[in-house]
SEGUFI-74555 format. One record per residue (C-alpha): residue number from 0; residue in one letter; x, y, z. Coordinates in steps of 0.2 Angstrom, whole numbers, always signed. Example, Ala and Ser with C-alpha at 12.3 -4.5 7.8 and 13.67 -1.06 7.14 Angstrom:
residues 2
<node resi="0" resn="A" u="+62" v="-22" w="+39"/>
<node resi="1" resn="S" u="+68" v="-5" w="+36"/>
***
This chain:
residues 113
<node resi="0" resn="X" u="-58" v="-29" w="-15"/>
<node resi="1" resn="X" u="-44" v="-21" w="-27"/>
<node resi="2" resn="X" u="-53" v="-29" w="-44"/>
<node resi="3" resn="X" u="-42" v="-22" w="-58"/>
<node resi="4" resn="X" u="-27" v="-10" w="-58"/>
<node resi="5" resn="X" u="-14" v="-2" w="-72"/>
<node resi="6" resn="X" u="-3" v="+14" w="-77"/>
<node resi="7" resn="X" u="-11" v="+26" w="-69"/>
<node resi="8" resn="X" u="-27" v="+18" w="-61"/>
<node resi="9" resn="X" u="-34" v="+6" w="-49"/>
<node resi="10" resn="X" u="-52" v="+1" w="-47"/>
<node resi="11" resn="X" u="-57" v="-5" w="-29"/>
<node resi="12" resn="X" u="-75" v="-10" w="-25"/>
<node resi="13" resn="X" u="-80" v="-4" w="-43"/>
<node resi="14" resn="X" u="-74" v="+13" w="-40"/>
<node resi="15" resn="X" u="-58" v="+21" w="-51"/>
<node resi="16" resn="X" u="-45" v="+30" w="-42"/>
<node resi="17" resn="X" u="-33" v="+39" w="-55"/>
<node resi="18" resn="X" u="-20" v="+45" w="-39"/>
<node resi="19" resn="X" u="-8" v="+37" w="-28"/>
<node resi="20" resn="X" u="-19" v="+29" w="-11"/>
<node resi="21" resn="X" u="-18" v="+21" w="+4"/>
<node resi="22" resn="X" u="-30" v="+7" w="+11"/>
<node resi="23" resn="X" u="-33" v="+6" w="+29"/>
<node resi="24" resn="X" u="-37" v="-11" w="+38"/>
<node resi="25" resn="X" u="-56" v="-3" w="+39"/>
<node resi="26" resn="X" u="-58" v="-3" w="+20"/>
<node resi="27" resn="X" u="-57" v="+18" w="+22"/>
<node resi="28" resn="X" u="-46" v="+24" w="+5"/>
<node resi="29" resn="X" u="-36" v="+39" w="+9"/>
<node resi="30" resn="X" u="-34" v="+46" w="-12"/>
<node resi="31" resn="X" u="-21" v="+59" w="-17"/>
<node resi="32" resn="X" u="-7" v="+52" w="-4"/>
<node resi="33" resn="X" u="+10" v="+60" w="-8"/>
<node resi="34" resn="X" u="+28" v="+53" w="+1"/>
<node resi="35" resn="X" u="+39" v="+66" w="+6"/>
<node resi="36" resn="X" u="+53" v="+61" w="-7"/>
<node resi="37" resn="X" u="+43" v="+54" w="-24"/>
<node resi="38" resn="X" u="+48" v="+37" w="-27"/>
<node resi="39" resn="X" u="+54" v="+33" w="-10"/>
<node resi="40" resn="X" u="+42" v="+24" w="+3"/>
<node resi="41" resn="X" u="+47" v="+32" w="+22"/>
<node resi="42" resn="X" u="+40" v="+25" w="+38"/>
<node resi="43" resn="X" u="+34" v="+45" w="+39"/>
<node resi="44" resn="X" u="+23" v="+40" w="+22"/>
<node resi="45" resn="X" u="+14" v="+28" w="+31"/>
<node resi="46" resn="X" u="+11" v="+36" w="+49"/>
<node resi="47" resn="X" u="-8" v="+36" w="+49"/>
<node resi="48" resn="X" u="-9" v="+19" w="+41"/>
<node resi="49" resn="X" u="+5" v="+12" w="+55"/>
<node resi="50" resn="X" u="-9" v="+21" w="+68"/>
<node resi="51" resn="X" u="-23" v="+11" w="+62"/>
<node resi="52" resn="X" u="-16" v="-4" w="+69"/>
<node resi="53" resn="X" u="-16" v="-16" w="+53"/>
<node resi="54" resn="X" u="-5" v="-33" w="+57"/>
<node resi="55" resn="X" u="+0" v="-30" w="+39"/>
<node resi="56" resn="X" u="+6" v="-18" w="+29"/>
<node resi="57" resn="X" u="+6" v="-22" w="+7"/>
<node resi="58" resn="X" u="+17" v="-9" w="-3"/>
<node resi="59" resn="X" u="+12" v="-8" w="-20"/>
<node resi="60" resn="X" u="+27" v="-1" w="-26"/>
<node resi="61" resn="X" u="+20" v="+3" w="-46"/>
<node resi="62" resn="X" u="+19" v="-4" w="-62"/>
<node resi="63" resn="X" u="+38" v="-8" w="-64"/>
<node resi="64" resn="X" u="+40" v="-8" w="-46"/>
<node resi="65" resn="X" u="+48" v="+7" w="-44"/>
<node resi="66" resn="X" u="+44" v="+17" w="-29"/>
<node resi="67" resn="X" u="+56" v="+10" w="-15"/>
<node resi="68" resn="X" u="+55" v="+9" w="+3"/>
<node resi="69" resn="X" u="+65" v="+15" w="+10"/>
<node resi="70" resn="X" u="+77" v="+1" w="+21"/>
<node resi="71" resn="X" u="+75" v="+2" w="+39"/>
<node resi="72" resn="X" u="+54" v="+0" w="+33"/>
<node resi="73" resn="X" u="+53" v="-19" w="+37"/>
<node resi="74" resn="X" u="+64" v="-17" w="+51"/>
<node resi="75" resn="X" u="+54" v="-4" w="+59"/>
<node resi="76" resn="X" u="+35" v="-10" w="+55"/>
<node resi="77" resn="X" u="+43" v="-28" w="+62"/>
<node resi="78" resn="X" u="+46" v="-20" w="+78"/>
<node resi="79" resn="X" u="+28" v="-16" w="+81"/>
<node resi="80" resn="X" u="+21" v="-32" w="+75"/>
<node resi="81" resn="X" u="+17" v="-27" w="+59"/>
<node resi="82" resn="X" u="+22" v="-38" w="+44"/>
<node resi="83" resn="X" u="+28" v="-28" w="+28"/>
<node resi="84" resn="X" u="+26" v="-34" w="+12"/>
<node resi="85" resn="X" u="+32" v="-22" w="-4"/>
<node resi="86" resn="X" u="+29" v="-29" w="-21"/>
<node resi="87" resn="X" u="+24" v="-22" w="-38"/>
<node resi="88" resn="X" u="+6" v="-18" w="-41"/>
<node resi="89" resn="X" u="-1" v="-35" w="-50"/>
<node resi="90" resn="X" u="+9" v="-44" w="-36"/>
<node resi="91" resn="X" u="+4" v="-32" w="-21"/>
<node resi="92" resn="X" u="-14" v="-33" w="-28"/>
<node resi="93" resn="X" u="-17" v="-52" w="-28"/>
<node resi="94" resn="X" u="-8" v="-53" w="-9"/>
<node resi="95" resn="X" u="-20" v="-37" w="-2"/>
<node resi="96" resn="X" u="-34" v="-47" w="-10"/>
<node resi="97" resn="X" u="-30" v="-63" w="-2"/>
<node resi="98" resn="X" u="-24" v="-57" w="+16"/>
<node resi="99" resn="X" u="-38" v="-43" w="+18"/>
<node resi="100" resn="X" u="-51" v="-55" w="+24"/>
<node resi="101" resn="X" u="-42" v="-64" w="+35"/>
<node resi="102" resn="X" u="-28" v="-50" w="+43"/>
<node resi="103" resn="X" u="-29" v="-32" w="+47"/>
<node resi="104" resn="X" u="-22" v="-26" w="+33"/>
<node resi="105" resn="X" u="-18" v="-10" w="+25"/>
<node resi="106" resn="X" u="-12" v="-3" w="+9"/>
<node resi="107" resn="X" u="-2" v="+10" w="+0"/>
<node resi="108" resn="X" u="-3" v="+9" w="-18"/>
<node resi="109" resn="X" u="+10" v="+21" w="-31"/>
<node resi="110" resn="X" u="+0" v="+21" w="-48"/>
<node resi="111" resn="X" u="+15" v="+24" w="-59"/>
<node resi="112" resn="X" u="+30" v="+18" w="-63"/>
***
């Protein structure tokens, strides 16, 4: 359960995380993820999560919403039956929060911007 989350910082199950993460569908956090170009979200960003085999992918994209995926993401993810949704973070957090229980889902979280 992502409980709280602003520039800079997200607090998950009481714990604070101060980098960029990813969330697999087994509740693992993957701190410290880096994307190969800064503010854009590639399908090669999210490998590992993709091979976990969530039925749903949430982007939380920053603060203002600034990091972008990239456009062929949805198309891609849609392909293998993976739902994609990219929002900013107070957005991302309440739809992680409310399809985690029911759906394998996964996360990937930009702290910033």
């Amino acid at each position: 359960m992502i409980e709280s989350c602003a520039f800079g910082f997200i607090v998950i199950n009481g714990k604070k995380y101060t980098s960029d993460l990813v969330i697999y569908p087994d509740g693992h956090i993957e701190d410290s993820w880096r994307r190969i170009s800064g503010h854009r979200l590639s399908i090669d960003d999210i490998d590992r999560l993709i091979k976990s085999d969530p039925e749903v992918i949430v982007a939380g994209t920053g603060v203002s919403g600034l990091m972008k995926p990239e456009t062929q993401i949805e198309k891609l993810l849609h392909q293998k039956g993976i739902k994609f949704i990219s929002q900013p973070n107070q957005k991302a957090i309440k739809t992680f929060n409310k399809l985690f229980s029911k759906n394998r889902t996964g996360a990937c979280f930009h702290l910033t911007c």
